[in-house]
C-alpha positions as CSV (number, residue, x, y, z in Angstrom):
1,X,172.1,35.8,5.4
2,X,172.1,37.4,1.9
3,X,169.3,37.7,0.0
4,X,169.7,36.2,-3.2
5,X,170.1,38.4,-6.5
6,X,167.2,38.5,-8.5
7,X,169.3,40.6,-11.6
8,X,172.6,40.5,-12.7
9,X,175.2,42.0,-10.3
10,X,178.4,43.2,-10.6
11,X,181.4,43.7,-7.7
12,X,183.2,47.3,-8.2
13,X,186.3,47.1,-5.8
14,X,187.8,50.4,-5.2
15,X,191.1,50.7,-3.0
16,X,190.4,52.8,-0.4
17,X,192.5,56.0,0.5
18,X,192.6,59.6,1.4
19,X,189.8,61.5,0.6
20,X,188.4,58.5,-1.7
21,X,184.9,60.3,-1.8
22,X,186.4,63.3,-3.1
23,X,188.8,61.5,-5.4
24,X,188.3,61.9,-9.2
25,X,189.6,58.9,-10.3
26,X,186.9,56.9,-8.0
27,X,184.3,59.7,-8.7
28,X,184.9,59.3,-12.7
29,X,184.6,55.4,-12.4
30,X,181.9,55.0,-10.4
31,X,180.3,57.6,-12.7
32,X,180.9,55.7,-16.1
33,X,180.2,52.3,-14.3
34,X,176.8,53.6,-12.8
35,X,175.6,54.9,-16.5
36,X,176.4,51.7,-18.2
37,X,175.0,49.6,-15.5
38,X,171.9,51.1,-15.4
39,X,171.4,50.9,-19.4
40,X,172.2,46.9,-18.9
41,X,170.1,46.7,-16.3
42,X,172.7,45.6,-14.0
43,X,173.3,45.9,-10.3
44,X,176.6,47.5,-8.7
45,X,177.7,46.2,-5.3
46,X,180.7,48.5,-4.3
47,X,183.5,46.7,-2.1
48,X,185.9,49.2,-0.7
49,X,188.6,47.1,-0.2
50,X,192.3,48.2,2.0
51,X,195.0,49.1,-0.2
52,X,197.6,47.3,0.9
53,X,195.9,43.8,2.7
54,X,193.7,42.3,-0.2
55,X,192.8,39.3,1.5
56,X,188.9,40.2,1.8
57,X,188.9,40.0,-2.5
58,X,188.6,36.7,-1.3
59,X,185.5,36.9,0.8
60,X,183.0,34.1,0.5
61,X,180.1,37.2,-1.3
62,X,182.4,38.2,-3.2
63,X,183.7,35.0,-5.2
64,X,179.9,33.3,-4.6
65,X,178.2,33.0,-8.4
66,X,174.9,33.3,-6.5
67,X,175.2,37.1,-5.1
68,X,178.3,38.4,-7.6
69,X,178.0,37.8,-11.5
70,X,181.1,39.8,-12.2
71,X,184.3,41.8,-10.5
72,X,185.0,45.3,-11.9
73,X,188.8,46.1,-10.4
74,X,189.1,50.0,-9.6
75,X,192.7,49.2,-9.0
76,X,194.7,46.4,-7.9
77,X,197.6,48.2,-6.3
78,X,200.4,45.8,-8.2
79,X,198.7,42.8,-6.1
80,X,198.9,40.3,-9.4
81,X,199.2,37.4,-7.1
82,X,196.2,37.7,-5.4
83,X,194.5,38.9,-8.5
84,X,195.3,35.3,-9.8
85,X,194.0,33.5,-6.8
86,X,190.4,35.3,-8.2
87,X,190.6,34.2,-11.3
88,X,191.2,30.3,-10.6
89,X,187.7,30.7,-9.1
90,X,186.4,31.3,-11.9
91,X,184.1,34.3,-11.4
92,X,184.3,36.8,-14.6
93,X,186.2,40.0,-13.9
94,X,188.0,43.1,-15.6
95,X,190.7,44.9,-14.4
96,X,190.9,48.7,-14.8
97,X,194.0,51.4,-14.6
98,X,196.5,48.8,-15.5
99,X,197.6,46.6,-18.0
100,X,199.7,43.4,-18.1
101,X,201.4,41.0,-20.8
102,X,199.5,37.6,-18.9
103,X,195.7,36.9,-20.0
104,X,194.4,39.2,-18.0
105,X,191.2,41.3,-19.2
106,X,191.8,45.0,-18.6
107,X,191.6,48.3,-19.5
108,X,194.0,50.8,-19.6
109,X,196.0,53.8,-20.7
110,X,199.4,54.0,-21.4
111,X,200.6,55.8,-18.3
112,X,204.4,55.6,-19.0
113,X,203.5,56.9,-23.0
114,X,201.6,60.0,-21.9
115,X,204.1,61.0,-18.9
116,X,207.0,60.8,-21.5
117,X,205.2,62.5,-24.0
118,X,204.8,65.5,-21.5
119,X,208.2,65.5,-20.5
120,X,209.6,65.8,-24.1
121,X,207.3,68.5,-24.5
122,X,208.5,70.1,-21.8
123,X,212.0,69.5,-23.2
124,X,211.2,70.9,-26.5
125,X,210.4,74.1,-24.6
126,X,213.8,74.3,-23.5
127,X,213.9,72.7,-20.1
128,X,216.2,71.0,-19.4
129,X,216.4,71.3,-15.3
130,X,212.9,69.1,-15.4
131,X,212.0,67.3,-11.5
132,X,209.0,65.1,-11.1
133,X,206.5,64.5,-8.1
134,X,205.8,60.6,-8.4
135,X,203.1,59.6,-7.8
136,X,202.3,56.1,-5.5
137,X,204.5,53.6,-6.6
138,X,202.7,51.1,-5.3
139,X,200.1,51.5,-8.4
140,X,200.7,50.7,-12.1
141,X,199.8,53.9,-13.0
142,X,202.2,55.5,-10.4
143,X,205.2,53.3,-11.6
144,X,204.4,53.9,-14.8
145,X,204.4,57.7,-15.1
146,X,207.7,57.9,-13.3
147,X,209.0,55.4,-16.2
148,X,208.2,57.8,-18.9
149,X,209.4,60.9,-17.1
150,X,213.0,58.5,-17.1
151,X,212.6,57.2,-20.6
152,X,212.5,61.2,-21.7
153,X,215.4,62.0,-20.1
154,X,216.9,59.3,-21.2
155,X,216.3,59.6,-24.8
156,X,217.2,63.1,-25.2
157,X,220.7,62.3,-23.2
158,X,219.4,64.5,-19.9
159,X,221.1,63.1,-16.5
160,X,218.4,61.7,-14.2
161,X,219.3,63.7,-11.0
162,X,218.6,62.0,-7.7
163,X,217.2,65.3,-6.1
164,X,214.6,65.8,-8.8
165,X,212.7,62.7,-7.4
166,X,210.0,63.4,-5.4
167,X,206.7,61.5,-4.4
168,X,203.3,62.5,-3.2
169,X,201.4,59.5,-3.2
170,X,199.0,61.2,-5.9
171,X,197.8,63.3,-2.0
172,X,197.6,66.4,-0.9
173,X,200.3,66.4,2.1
174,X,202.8,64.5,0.8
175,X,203.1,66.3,-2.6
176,X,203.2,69.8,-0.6
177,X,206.2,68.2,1.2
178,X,208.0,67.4,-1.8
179,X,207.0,70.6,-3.6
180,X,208.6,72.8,-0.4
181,X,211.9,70.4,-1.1
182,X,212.2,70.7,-5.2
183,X,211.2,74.5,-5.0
184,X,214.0,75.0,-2.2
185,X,216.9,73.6,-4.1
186,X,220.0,75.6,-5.0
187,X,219.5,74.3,-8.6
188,X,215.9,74.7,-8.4
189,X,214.4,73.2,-11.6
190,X,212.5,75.3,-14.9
191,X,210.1,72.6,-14.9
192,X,207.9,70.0,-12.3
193,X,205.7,67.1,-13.9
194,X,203.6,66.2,-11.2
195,X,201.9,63.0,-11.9
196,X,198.1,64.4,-10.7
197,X,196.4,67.3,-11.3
198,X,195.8,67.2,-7.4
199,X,199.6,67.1,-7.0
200,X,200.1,69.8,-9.0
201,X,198.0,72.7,-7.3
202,X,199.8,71.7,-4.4
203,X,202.9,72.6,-6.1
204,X,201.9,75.8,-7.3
205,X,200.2,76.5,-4.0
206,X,203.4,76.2,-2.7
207,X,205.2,78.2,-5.2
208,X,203.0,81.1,-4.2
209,X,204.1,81.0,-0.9
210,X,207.3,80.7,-1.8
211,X,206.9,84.2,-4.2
212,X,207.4,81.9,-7.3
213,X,205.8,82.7,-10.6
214,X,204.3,79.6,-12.6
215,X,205.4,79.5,-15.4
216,X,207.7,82.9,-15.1
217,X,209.9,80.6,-12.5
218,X,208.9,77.4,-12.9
219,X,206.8,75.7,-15.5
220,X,204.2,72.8,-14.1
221,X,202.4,70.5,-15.4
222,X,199.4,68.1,-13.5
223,X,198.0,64.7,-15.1
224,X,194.2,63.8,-14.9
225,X,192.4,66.9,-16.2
226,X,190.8,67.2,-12.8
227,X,187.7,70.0,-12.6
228,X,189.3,71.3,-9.4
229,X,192.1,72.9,-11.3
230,X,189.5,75.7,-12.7
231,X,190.0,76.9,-9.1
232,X,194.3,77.1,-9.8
233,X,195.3,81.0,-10.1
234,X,196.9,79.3,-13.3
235,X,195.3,77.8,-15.5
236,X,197.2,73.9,-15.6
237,X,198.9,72.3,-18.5
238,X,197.7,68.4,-17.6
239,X,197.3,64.9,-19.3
240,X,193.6,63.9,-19.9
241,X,192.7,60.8,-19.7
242,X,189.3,58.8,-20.4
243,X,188.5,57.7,-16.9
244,X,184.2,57.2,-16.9
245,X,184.8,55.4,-20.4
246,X,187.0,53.3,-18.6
247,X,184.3,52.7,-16.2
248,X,181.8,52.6,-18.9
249,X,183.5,49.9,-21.0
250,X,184.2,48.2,-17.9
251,X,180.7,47.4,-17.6
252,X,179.9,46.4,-21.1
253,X,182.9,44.3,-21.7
254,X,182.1,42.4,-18.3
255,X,178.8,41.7,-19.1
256,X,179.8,40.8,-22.6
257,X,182.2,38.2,-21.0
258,X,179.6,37.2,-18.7
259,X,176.9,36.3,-21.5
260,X,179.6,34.5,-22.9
261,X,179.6,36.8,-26.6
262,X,183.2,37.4,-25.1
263,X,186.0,35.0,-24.9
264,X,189.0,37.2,-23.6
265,X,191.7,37.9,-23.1
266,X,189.8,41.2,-23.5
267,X,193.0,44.1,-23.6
268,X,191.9,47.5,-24.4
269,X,194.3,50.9,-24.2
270,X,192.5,54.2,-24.2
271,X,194.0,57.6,-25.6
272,X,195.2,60.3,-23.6
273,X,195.7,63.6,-24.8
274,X,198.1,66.5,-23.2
275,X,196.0,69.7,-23.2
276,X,198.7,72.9,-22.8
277,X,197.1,75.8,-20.7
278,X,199.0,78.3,-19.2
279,X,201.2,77.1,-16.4
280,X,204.2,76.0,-18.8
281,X,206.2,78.4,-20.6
282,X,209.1,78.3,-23.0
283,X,212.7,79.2,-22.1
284,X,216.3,79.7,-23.7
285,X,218.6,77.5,-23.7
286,X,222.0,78.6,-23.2
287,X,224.3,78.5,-25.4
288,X,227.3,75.8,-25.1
289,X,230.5,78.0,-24.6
């Protein structure tokens, strides 16, 4: 039998998935949700939660006004429907990493914004030969990214070529696979957007192996501004993005909505900003004979 709460409490529910305690994104959250909490005095119960079966969002502590004040979503791997189901109870919640056109409260970025800012950037620099590593498509952010890398091409009149298409899942093993594959092609591309930092090392891992020179033969660029790329032989070209404000302002606009100084529908997009290091280079474009 619980105990009952004697101060305000919060739910954080984080999907779980490979190497989730060494994951940025949940390390950044839980960072910028933990500061903020402790400055409102607030308790943080963290629910790690299956990505794919989100039936237990349902559970009987979670949706019960007297253990759980509020939900913080990490995530809610494209699961709208169930979402909904948790906010007919009634319980006060906030959705992080994605945004949607309904009343929902959340907190974003604009995923599909920053990934086709990078890719015109790298299409400025004469690329034209530009493959992606997707990231899982089963998140907003995932979808998202890959829709910007599209739009780019789109809008500067590049053909979208099936065999630039790769995913990774935002993990290690999958992204190396798809890295061997783009970096193996006869028309091997100038350029790879993969859409995580942690994707990306893989990539140029693999290019190592493979005696490739980043950015002499192939120009890369991560998203997340993850700390482990200090450890890259190359120093990354990446996307930062605002992820323990996220976490922060998480907190704050919960328990605003909570105290009731907050009506909703609360809808805030953070800025990202591309940071260009050295693991993209320019290049020629031919000249149309």
């Amino acid at each position: 039998m619980l105990a009952r709460k004697r101060k305000q409490t919060f739910a954080l529910v984080i999907p779980r998935f490979e190497d989730i305690f060494h994951s940025f994104y949940a390390g950044e959250i839980i960072k910028g949700v933990g500061l903020a909490a402790s400055r409102i005095k607030t308790d943080i119960l963290m629910h790690i939660t299956d990505r794919f079966d989100h039936r237990d969002w349902m559970d009987s502590s979670m949706l019960d006004t007297e253990y759980i004040d509020g939900i913080i979503f990490a995530d809610i791997n494209n699961d709208i429907n169930m979402l909904k189901k948790v906010i007919a109870k009634g319980i006060p919640y906030i959705v992080l990493n994605n945004s949607f056109s309904e009343s929902i409260n959340c907190i974003s970025i604009d995923n599909r914004k920053a990934a086709f800012n990078v890719v015109e950037h790298l299409i400025k620099m004469g690329h034209r030969q530009i493959a992606t590593i997707a990231g899982d498509l089963s998140t907003q952010a995932g979808k998202m990214r890959l829709e910007g890398y599209k739009d780019a091409l789109l809008k500067h009149e590049l053909k979208l070529t099936e065999e630039y298409l790769a995913t990774g899942d935002f993990l290690r093993t999958p992204a190396r696979r798809s890295a061997q594959k783009l970096l193996q092609l006869r028309n091997r591309p100038t350029a790879i957007f993969a859409a995580s930092d942690v994707m990306a090392l893989e990539l140029i891992d693999e290019a190592k192996v493979q005696k490739l020179k980043v950015p002499d033969d192939v120009s890369v660029v991560g998203f997340d501004d993850n700390p482990l790329s200090v450890y890259s032989p190359v120093k990354l070209s990446t996307v930062a993005q605002p992820l323990a404000e996220m976490g922060r302002l998480g907190v704050e606009h919960l328990n605003q909505i909570v105290s009731g100084s907050s009506r909703g529908p609360i809808k805030i997009v953070l800025d990202t900003k591309f940071i260009e290091r050295d693991s993209t280079k320019s290049i020629t474009v031919p000249a149309k004979s």
